[in-house]
C-alpha positions in Angstrom: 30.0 143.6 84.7 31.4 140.1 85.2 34.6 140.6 83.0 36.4 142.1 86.5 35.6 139.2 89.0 37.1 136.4 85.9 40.3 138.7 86.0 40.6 138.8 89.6 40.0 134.6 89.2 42.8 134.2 86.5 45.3 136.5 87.9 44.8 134.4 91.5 44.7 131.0 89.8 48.1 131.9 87.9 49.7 133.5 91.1 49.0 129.9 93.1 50.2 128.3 89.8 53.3 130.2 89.9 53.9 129.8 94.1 53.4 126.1 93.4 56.1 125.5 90.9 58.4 127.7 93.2 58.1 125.6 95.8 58.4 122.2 94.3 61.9 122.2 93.9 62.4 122.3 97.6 59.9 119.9 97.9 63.1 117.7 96.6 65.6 119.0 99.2 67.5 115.9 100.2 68.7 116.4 103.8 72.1 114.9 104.0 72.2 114.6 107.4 68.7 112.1 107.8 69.0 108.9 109.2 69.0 106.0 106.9 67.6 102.7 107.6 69.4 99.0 107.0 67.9 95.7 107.1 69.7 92.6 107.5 68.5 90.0 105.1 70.7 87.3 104.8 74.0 85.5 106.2 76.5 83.1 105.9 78.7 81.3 108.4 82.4 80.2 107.2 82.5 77.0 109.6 86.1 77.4 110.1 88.4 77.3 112.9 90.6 79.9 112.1 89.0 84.0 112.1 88.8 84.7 107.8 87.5 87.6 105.5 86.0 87.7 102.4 87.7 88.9 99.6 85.2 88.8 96.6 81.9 87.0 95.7 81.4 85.6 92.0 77.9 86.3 91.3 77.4 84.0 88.5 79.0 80.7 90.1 77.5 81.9 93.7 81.1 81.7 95.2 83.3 83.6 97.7 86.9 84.1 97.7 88.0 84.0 101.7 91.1 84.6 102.9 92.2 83.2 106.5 92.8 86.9 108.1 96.3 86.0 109.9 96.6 83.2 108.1 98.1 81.8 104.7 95.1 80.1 103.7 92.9 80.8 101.1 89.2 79.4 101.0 86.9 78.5 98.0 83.2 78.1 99.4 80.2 78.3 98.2 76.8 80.5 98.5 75.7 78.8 101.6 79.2 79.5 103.6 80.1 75.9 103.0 83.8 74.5 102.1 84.6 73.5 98.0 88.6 74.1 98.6 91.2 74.9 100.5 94.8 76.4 99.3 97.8 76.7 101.5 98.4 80.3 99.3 101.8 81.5 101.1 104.8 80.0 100.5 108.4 79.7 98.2 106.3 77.1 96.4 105.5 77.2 92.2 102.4 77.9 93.3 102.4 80.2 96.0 103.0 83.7 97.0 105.2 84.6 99.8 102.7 87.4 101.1 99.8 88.7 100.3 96.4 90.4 101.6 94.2 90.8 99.0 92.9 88.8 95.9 89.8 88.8 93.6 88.1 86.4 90.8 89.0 87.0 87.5 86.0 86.2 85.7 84.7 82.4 86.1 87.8 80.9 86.0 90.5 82.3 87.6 91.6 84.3 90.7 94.3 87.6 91.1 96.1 88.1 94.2 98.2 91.0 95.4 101.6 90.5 96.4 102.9 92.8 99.7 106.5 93.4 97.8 108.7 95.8 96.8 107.0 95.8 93.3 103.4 95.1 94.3 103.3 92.3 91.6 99.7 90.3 90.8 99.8 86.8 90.4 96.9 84.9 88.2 96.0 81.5 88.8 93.4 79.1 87.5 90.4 77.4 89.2 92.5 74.7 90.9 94.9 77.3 91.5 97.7 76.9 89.8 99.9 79.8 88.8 99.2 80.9 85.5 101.3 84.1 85.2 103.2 87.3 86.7 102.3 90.3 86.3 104.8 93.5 87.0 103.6 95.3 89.7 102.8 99.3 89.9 105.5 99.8 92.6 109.0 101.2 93.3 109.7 100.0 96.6 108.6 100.4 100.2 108.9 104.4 100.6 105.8 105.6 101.4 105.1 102.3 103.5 102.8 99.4 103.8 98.8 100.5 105.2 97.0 97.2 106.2 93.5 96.8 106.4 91.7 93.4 106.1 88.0 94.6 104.9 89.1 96.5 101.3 90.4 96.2 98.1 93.2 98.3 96.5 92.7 97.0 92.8 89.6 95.9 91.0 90.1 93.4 87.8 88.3 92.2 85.0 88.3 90.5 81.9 87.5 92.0 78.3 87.7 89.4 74.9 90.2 87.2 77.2 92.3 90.2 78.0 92.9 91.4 81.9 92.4 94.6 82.9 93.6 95.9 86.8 92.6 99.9 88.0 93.8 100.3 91.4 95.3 102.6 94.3 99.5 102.0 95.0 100.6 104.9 97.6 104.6 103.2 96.8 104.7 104.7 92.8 106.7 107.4 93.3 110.2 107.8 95.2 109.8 110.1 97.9 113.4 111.7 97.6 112.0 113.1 94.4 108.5 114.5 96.3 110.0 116.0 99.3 107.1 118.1 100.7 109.1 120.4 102.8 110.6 121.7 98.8 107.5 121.3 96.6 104.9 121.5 99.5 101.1 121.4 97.7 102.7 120.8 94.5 102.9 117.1 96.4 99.2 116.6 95.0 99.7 117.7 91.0 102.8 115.3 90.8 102.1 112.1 92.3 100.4 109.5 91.0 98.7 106.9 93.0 96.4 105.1 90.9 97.3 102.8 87.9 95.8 101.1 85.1 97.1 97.8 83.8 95.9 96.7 80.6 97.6 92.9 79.1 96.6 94.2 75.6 99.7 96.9 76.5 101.2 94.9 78.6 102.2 98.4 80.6 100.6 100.5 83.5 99.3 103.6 83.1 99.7 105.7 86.5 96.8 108.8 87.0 96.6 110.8 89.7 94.0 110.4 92.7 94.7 113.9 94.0 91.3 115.4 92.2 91.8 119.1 91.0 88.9 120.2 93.0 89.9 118.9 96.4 90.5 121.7 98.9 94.1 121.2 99.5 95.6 121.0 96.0 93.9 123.7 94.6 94.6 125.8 97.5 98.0 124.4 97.0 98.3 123.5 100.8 100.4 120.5 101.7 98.2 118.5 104.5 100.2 115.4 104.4 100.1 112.3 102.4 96.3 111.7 102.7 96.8 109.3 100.1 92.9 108.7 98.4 91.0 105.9 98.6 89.9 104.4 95.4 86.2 102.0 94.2 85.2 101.1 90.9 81.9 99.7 89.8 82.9 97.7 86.8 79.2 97.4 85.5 78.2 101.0 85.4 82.3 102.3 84.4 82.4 104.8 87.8 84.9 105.1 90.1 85.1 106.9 93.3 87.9 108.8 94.9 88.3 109.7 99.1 91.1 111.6 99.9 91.3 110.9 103.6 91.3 114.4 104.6 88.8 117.2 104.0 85.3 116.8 103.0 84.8 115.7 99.7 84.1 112.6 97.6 84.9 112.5 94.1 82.8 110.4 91.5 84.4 109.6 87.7 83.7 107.9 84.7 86.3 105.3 83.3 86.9 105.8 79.8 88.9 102.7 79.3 92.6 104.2 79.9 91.5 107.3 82.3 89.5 108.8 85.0 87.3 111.7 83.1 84.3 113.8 83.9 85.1 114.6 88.2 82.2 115.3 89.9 82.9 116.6 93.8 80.4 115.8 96.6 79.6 117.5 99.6 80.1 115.0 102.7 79.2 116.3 106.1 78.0 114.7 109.3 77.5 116.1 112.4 80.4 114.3 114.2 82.9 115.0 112.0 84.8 118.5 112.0 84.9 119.7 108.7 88.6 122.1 109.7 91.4 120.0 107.3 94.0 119.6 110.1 97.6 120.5 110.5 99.5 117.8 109.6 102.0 118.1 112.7 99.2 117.0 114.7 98.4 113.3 115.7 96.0 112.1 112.5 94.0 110.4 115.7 92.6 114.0 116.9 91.1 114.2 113.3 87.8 112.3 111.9 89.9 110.8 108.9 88.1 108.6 105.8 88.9 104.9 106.1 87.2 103.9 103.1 84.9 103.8 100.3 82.5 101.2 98.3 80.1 101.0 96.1 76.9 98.9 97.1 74.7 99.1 93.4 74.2 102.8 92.6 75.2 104.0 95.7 78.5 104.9 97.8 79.4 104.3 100.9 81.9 106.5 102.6 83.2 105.5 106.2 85.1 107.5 109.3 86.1 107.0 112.2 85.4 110.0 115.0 88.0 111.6 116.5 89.9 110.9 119.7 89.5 113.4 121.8 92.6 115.8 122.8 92.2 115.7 126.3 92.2 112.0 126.4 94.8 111.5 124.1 97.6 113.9 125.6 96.3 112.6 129.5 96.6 108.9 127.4 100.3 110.0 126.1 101.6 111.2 129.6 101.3 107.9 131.0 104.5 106.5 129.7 105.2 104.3 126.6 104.8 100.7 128.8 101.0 102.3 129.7 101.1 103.5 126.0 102.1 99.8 124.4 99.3 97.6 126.8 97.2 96.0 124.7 94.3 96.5 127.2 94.6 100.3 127.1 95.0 100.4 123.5 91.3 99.0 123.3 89.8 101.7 125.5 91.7 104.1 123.6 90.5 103.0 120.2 86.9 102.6 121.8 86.8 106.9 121.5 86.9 106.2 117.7 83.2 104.9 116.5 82.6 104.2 112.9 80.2 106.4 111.2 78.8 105.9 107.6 77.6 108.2 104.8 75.8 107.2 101.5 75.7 108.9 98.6 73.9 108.7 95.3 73.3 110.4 92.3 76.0 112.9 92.7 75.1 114.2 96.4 74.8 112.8 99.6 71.3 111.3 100.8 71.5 110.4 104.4 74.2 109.1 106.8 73.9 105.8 108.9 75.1 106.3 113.0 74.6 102.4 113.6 74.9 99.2 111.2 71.5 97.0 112.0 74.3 94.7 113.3 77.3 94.7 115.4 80.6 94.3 112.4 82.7 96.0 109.9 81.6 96.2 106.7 83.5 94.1 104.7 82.1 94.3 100.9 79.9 95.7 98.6 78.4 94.0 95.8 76.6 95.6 92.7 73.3 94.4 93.5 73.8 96.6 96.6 74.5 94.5 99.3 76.8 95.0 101.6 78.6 92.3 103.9 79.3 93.0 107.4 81.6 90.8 108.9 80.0 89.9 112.8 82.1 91.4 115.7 83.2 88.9 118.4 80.4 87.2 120.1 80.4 84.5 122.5 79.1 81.9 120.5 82.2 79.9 119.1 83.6 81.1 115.7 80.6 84.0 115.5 83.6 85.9 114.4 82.8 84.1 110.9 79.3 84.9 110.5 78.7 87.3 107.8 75.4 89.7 107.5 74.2 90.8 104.2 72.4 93.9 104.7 70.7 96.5 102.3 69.2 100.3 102.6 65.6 100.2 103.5 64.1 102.6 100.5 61.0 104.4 100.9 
């Protein structure tokens, strides 16, 4: 007489059993869309006169590599901001470069630096900073152009046994009368190459393609433009991430060594960015395009700007050229465009970020993840050379 109520008990237990472990999963649900939290934890002032960036920080030897923004100077200085050395860098000198941007440490005791020529060359010099070699560049000339931007890094080096090692993004490695879109049109994306590899124990680069099979527009086979990708490598863990400019997709690899293998494709959204790719006829300001992505320990950072609207840009356009060309309305233009942040980890995104804790533009990411953001003007004197370290606030 008791067998039927124990049944009754079992089947009951096992049904709640079974609507638990249904539910757990989405217990997990990551919203992509939930506002992350940064802290600011540090910061270091570059006592200088003239406005600088940093370029790289050397963990072991607690040192940045800065780099006078306008300037031709590069500075050595140490973890608490302050000045070891000072290198007049440009110039027709043994020793110099005639221009350059961007430049990293090369282990402990030496430093790379990108030349802005037709061939892109790297130049490798040691701790006092003399010139220790030339290194062929990936480039073929000035066709596709020259895109400047003072708070990235197109090439990430490092050291092996003594040997150097440079993977990095070069949008000038192909001739464009060969890639003429209006003949090949999508086909653009399965023939150019735009990353490269350089290994000293080859003494050769080896070119890959950025353009990842997955991304909308190449296997569509739709030409969009150039939208050349943006390229970060953590050297640590071996993964490297891809942002094509356009669309809405980030792409995470594993370096083998010689290649990009193994692409994984996130989902990016955020609620101010459009997620329509663009014609390519239109004015690229009218569309949320990536400007550029690091890594900050195991996560990614991926950065836009929003969208200018049309109505202000055409109303902006009609003025005339001389209205067009004024600095002053150039600002309020640009003001329409506000950065916006999305993090990623583990393969999809976990949260966006709609302010920085600070007032800057992020500058660089470190594998500790840190990120540096380099203080906007203020009106304390040379504020401009203040630089936050923030970090994500986990739960």
């Amino acid at each position: 007489m008791n067998k039927f109520p124990l049944i009754t008990l079992s089947v009951l237990f096992g049904t709640l059993l079974f609507s638990c472990s249904e539910k757990s999963p989405e217990s997990n649900v990551i919203d992509p869309h939930q506002e992350l939290r940064f802290e600011v934890y540090d910061s270091i002032m570059v006592d200088v006169l003239e406005n600088v960036v940093l370029l790289d920080y050397q963990e072991d030897l607690d040192q940045y590599l800065v780099k006078e923004q306008r300037g031709s100077k590069v500075l050595l200085v140490d973890g608490k901001g302050e000045m070891i050395k000072e290198v007049e860098l440009v110039g027709e000198g043994p020793n110099q470069i005639q221009f350059f941007l961007e430049g990293r440490f090369l282990g402990k005791d030496r430093f790379i630096f990108k030349e802005i020529s037709g061939t892109m060359d790297f130049h490798v010099f040691d701790k006092d900073f003399q010139k220790l070699e030339k290194i062929n560049g990936p480039a073929e000339g000035f066709g596709a152009g020259i895109f400047i931007s003072f708070f990235r890094q197109s090439f990430t080096p490092w050291t092996e046994n003594g040997e150097i090692f440079i993977l990095g993004e070069e949008v000038n490695t192909y001739n464009p009368g060969d890639m003429d879109p209006d003949k090949i049109g999508g086909g653009f994306y399965s023939q150019v190459k735009t990353g490269f590899f350089y290994n000293s124990n080859q003494d050769s680069i080896n070119y890959l393609s950025l353009y990842p099979e997955a991304w909308v527009p190449r296997s569509n086979n739709r030409w969009i433009g150039q939208s050349f990708p943006f390229l970060s490598l953590d050297v640590e863990r071996k993964k490297a991430a891809v942002l094509p400019p356009i669309g809405n997709q980030l792409f995470l690899f594993d370096f083998d060594g010689n290649s990009l293998i193994n692409e994984t494709a996130v989902a990016l959204s955020h609620p101010d960015r459009d997620l329509e790719i663009p014609d390519p006829e239109r004015d690229n300001r009218l569309y949320p395009s990536f400007s550029d992505v690091k890594f900050f320990g195991e996560y990614q950072l991926a950065m836009f700007y929003t969208a200018i609207p049309e109505d202000v840009l055409i109303e902006f356009q009609s003025k005339g050229e001389d209205y067009a060309r004024s600095p002053e309305n150039q600002k309020d233009l640009a003001g329409y465009r506000k950065p916006c942040y999305m993090v990623v980890k583990g393969n999809q995104q976990i949260g966006i970020l709609t302010e920085l804790p600070v007032e800057g533009s992020v500058n660089l990411g470190l594998s500790d993840g840190t990120l540096f953001v380099k203080a906007a003007d203020g009106e304390v004197e040379r504020d401009y050379n203040l630089f936050y370290k923030i970090r994500m606030v986990e739960d």
